[in-house]
C-alpha positions as a printed NumPy array, in Angstrom:
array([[  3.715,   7.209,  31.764],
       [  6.7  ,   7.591,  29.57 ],
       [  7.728,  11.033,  27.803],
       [  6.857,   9.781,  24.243],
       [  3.977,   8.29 ,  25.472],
       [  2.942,  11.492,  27.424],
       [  4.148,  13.65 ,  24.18 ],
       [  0.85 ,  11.41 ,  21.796],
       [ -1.446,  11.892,  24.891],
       [ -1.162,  15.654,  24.771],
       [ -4.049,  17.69 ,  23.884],
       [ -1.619,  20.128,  21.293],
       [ -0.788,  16.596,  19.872],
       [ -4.265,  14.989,  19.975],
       [ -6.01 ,  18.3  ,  18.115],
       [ -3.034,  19.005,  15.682],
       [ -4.144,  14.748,  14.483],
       [ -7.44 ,  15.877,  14.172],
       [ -6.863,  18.727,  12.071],
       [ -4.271,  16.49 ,   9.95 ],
       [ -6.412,  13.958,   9.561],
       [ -9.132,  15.747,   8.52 ],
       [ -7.801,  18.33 ,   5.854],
       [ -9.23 ,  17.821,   2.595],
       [-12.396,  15.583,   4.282],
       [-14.304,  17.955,   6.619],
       [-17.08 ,  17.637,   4.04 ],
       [-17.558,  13.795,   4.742],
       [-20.082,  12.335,   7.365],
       [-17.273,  10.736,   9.169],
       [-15.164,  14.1  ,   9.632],
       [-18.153,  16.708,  10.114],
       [-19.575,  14.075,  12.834],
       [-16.216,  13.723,  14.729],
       [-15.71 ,  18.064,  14.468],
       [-19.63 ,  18.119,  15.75 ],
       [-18.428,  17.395,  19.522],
       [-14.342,  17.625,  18.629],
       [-14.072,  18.513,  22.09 ],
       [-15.536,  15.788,  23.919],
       [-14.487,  13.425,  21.099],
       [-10.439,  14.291,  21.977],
       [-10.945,  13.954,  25.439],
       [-12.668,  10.711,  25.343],
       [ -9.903,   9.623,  22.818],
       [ -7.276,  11.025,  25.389],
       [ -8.573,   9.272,  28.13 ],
       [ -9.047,   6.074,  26.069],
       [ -4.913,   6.138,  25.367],
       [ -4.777,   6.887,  29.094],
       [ -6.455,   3.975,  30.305],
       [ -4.868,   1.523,  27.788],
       [ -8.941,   1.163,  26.843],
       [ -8.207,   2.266,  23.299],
       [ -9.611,  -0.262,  20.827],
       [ -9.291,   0.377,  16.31 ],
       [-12.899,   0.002,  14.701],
       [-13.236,  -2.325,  11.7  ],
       [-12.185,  -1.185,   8.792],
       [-13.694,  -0.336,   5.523],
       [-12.794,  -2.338,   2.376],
       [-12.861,  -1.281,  -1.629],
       [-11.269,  -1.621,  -4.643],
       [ -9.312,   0.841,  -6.813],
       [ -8.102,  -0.026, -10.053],
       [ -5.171,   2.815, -11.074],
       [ -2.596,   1.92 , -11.806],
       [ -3.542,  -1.74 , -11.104],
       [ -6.344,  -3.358,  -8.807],
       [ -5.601,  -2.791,  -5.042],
       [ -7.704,  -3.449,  -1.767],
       [ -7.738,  -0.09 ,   0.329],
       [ -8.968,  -0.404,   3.731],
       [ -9.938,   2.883,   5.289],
       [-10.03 ,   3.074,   8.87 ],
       [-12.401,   4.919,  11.492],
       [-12.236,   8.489,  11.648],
       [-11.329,   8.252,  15.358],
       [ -8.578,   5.63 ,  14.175],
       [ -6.982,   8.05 ,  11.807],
       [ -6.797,  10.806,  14.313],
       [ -4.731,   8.343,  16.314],
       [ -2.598,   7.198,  13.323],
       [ -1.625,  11.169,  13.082],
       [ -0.894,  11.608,  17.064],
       [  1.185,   8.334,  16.961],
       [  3.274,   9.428,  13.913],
       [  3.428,  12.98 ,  14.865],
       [  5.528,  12.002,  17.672],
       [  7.618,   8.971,  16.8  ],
       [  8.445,   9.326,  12.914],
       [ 10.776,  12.085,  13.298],
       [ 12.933,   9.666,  15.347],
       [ 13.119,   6.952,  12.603],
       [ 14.014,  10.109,   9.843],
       [ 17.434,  10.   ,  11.666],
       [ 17.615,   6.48 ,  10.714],
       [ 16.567,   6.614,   7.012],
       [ 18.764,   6.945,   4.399],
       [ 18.569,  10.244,   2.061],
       [ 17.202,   8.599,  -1.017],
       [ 14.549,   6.511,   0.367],
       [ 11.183,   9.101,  -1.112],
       [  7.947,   8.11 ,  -0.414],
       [  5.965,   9.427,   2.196],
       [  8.459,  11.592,   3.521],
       [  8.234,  15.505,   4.276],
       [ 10.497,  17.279,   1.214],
       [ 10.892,  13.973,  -0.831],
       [  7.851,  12.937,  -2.973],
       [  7.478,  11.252,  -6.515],
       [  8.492,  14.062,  -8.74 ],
       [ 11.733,  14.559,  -6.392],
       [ 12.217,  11.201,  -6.733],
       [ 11.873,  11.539, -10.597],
       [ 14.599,  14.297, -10.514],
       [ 17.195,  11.728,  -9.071],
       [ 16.205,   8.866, -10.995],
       [ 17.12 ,  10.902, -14.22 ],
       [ 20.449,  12.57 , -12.427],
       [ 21.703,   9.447, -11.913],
       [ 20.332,   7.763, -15.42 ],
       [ 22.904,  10.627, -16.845],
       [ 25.625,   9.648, -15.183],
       [ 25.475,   6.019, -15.375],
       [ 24.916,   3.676, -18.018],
       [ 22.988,   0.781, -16.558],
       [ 20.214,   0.27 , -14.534],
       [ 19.075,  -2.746, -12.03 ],
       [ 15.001,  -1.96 , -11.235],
       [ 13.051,  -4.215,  -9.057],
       [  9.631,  -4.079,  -6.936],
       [  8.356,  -6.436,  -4.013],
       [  5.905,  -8.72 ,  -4.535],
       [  2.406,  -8.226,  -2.864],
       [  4.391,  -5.491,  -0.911],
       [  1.981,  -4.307,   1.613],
       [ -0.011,  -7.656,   2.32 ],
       [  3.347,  -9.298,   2.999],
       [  5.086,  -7.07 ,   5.556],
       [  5.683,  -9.477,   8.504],
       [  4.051,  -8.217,  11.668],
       [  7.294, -10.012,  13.925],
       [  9.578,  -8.218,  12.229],
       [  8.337,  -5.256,  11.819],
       [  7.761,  -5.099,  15.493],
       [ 10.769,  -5.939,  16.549],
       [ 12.126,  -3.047,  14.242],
       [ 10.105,  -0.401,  15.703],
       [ 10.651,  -1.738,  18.931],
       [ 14.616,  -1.362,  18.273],
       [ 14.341,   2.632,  18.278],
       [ 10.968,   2.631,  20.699],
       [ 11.35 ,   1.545,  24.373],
       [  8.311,   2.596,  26.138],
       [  5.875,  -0.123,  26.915],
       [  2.379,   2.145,  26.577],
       [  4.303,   3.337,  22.674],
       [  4.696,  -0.389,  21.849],
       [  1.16 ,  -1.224,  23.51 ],
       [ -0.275,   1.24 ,  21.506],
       [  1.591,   0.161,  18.002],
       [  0.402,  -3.908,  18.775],
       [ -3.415,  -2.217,  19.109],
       [ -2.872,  -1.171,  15.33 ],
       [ -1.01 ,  -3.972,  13.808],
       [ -3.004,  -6.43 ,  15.647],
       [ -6.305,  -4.113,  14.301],
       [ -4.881,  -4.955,  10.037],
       [ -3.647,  -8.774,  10.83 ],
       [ -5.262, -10.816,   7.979],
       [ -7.25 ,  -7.449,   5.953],
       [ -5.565,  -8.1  ,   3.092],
       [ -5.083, -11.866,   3.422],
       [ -6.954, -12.567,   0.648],
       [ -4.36 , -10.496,  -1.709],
       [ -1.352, -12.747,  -0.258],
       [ -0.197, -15.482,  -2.132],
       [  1.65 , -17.829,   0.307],
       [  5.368, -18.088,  -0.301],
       [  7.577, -20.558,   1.947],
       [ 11.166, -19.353,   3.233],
       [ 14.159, -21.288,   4.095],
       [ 13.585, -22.722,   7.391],
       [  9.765, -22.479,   7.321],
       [  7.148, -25.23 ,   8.516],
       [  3.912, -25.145,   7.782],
       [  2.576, -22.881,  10.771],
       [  4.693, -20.081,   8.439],
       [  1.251, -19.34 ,   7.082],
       [ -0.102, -18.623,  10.6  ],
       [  2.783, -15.759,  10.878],
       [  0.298, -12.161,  11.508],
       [  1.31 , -10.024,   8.085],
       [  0.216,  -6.83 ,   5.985],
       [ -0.633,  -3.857,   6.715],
       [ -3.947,  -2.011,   5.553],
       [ -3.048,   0.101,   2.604],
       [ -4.665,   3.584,   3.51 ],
       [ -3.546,   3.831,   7.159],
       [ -0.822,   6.756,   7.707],
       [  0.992,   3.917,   9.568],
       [  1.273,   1.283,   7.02 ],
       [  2.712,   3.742,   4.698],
       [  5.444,   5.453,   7.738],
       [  5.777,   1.546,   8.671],
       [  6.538,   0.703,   5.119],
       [  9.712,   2.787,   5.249],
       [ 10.845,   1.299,   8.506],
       [ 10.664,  -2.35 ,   7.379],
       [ 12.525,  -1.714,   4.355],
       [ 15.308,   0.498,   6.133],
       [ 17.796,  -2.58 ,   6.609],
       [ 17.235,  -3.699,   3.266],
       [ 17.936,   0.522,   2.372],
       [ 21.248,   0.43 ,   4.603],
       [ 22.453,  -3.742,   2.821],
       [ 22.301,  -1.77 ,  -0.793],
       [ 24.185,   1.195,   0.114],
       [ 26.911,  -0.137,   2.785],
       [ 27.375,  -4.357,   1.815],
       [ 26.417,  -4.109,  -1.802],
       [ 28.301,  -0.803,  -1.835],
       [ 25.698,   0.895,  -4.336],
       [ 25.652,   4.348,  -3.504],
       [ 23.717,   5.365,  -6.472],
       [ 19.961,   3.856,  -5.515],
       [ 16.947,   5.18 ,  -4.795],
       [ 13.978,   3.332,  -3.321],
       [  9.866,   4.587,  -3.568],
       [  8.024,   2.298,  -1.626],
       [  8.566,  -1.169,  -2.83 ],
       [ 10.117,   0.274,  -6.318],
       [ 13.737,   0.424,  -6.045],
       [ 16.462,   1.011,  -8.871],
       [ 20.678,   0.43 ,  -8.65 ],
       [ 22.368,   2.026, -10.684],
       [ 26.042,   1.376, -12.056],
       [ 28.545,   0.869, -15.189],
       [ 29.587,  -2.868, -14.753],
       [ 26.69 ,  -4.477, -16.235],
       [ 27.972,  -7.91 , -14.261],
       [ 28.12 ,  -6.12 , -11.155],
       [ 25.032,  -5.671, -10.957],
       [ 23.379,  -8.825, -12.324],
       [ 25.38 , -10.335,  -9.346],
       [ 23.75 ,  -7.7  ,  -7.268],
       [ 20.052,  -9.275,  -7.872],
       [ 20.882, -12.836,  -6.902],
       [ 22.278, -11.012,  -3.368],
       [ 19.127,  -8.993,  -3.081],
       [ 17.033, -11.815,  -3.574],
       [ 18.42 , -13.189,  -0.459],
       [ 18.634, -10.409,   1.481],
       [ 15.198,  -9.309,   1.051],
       [ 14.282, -13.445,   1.701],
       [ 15.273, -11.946,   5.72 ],
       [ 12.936, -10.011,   5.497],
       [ 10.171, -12.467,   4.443],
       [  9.977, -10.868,   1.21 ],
       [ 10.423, -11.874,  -2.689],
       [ 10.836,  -9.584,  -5.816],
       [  9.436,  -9.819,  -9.169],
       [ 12.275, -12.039, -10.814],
       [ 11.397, -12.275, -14.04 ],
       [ 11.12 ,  -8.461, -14.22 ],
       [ 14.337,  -7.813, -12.801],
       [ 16.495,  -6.795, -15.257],
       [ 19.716,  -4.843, -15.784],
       [ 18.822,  -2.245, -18.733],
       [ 20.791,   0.457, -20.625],
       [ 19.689,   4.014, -19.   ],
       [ 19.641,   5.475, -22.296],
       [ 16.666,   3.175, -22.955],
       [ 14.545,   4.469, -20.345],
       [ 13.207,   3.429, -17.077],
       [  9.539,   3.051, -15.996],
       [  9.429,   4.353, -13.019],
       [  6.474,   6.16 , -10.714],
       [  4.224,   6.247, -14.094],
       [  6.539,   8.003, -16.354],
       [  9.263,   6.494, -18.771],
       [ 12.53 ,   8.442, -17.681],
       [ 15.582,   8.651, -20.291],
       [ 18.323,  10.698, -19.694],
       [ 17.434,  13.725, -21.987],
       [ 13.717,  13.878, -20.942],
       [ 10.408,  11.69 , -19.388],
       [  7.809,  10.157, -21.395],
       [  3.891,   9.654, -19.994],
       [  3.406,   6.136, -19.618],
       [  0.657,   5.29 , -22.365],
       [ -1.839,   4.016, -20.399],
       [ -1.495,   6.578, -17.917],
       [ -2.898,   9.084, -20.666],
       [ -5.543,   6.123, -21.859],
       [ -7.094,   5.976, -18.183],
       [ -7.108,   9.474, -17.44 ],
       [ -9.152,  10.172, -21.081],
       [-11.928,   7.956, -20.4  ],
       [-12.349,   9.593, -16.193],
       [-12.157,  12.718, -18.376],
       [-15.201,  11.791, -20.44 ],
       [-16.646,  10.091, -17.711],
       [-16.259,  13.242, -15.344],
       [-17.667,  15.304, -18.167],
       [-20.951,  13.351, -18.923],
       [-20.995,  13.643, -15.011],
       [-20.818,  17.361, -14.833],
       [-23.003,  17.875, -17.632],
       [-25.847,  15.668, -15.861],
       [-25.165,  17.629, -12.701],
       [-23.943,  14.79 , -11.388],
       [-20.659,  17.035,  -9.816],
       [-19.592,  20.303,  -9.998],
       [-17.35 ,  21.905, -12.06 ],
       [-14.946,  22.301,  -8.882],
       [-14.942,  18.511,  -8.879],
       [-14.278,  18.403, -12.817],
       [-11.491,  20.976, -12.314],
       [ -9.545,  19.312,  -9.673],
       [ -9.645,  16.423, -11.215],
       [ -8.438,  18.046, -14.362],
       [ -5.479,  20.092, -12.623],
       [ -4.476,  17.589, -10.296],
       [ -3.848,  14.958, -13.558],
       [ -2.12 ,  17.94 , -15.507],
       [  0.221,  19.019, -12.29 ],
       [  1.262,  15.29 , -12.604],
       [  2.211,  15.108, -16.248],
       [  3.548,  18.214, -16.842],
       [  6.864,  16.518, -14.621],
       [  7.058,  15.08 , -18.12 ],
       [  7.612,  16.127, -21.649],
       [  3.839,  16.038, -22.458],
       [  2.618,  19.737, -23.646],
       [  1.532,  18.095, -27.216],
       [ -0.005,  14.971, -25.428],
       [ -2.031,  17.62 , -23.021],
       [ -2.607,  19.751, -26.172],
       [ -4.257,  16.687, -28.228],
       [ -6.14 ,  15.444, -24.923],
       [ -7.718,  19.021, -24.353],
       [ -8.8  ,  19.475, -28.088],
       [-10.575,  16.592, -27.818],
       [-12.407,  16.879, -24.7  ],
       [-12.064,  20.763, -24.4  ],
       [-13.523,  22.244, -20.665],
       [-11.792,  25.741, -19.804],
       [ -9.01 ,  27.809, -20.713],
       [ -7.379,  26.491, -17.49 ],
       [ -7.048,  23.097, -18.609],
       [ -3.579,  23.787, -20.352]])
């Protein structure tokens, strides 16, 4: 057994995933079952990664619809502990690998720090190239995202264990793919094993790998130092306004490699003093607007969570964490009069300001 290998396997390992992957849950079935025998569950689990016996469950499929309508597909509770052991071990090697601005899903990066640089960097230059993948997570190439983890991972029982995961999401979000056909392609293209379930802690680390050549073509061969990438939402920034118009056509077919296509239409090169969506906020230079229907969706849960609360429905703890966790969100922008106006109208506590 290799040392990586040996390093997931480990019982400090196996019970530090099962504490990870249960923080914030221990009041759902799935977690208070698993912590019921958490002993005998880790060692069966343990032995299971031993004996290359392992096997994912099926996975759970639903629909959210903020900010737009996506297919989450939540995995066995015994499945996420093994996400966390797997990634405790080998995503600190790929962090050597990543480049500084890449910010989502990352320990000390985050939206709002991604926010910060986004509006650094819309001060100091004047235009703006902003692009996002399409169908981003269904369309992640199982082949080549193997053979990228496989470029920093050597151990056989690591590599056995990632092909027991990707293998486990192949086709779970095949119905949000819309088939696209690449240079070179015939028609078993289709057949190619792609996406990863959005909700695993691996599709989101894995996210960041596949996109890490793409990260490294911007910054070295397009020589754009000034970009920043959140999951599939990336932005160049520069002052020749032709530079970087020629700078989409090359990204097109770079990211084309990587089996992957971009909103064209929506790519444009804007004026940073105009603003730039970005992560749910408009960002200008000076200061960062709400996005409109941002404050529109979170109104109506408001008076939904209300009538809720006041039919005992939840508790107030529910209401309230709903409430603070939307506020600790928009206050990264200039919104005091918006939260003002939204709190007069549907007014719950004195901490909901």
């Amino acid at each position: 057994m290799g040392a990586m290998f040996d390093a997931i396997c480990a019982w400090d390992n196996l019970s530090l995933a099962y504490r990870l992957a249960a923080r914030g849950k221990r009041r759902r079935a799935s977690a208070a079952s698993f912590e019921h025998q958490l002993a005998d569950r880790l060692i069966a689990l343990q032995a299971q990664l031993r004996e290359r016996s392992y096997r994912p469950g099926a996975y759970c499929n639903f629909f959210i619809h903020e900010p737009k309508r996506r297919k989450i597909s939540a995995a066995p509770f015994q499945d996420r502990v093994i996400h966390h052991a797997l990634c405790n071990v080998i995503e600190p090697l790929f962090e050597l690998h990543f480049i500084t601005h890449s910010y989502a899903n990352r320990t000390g990066k985050g939206t709002h720090r991604a926010l910060d640089r986004l509006q650094t960097w819309g001060r100091r230059y004047r235009y703006a190239l902003r692009a996002d993948v399409v169908q981003h997570f269904p369309s992640l190439d199982h082949a080549l995202l193997r053979a990228k983890l496989a470029r920093v991972i050597e151990e056989d029982e690591v590599l056995w264990l990632i092909d027991a995961i990707l293998d486990s999401g192949a086709g779970v979000l095949a119905d949000q793919y819309s088939p696209v056909y690449f240079p070179g392609d015939d028609l078993l293209a289709l057949c190619r094993p792609r996406g990863l379930p959005i909700g695993n802690l691996t599709s989101q680390f894995w996210s960041n790998v596949y996109l890490n050549d793409f990260d490294w073509f911007v910054q070295r061969e397009l020589g754009c130092p000034a970009y920043l990438r959140y999951v599939d939402d990336f932005v160049l920034f520069g002052d020749d306004k032709r530079q970087l118009w020629s700078c989409k056509q090359r990204i097109i077919a770079r990211l084309a490699q990587e089996r992957l296509t971009i909103h064209e239409a929506q790519t444009q090169v804007v004026p940073t003093r105009g603003g730039i969506p970005w992560l749910g906020f408009v960002v200008y230079p000076t200061h960062r607007l709400l996005k409109r229907r941002n404050a529109v969706n979170f109104t109506r849960r408001l008076a939904a969570n209300l009538e809720a609360y006041q039919n005992g429905r939840i508790s107030f703890a529910e209401l309230d964490a709903s409430v603070q966790g939307w506020i600790n969100h928009a206050r990264y922008a200039d919104s005091w009069g918006l939260r003002e106006h939204v709190f007069a109208t549907h007014p719950i506590s004195p901490r909901a300001m």
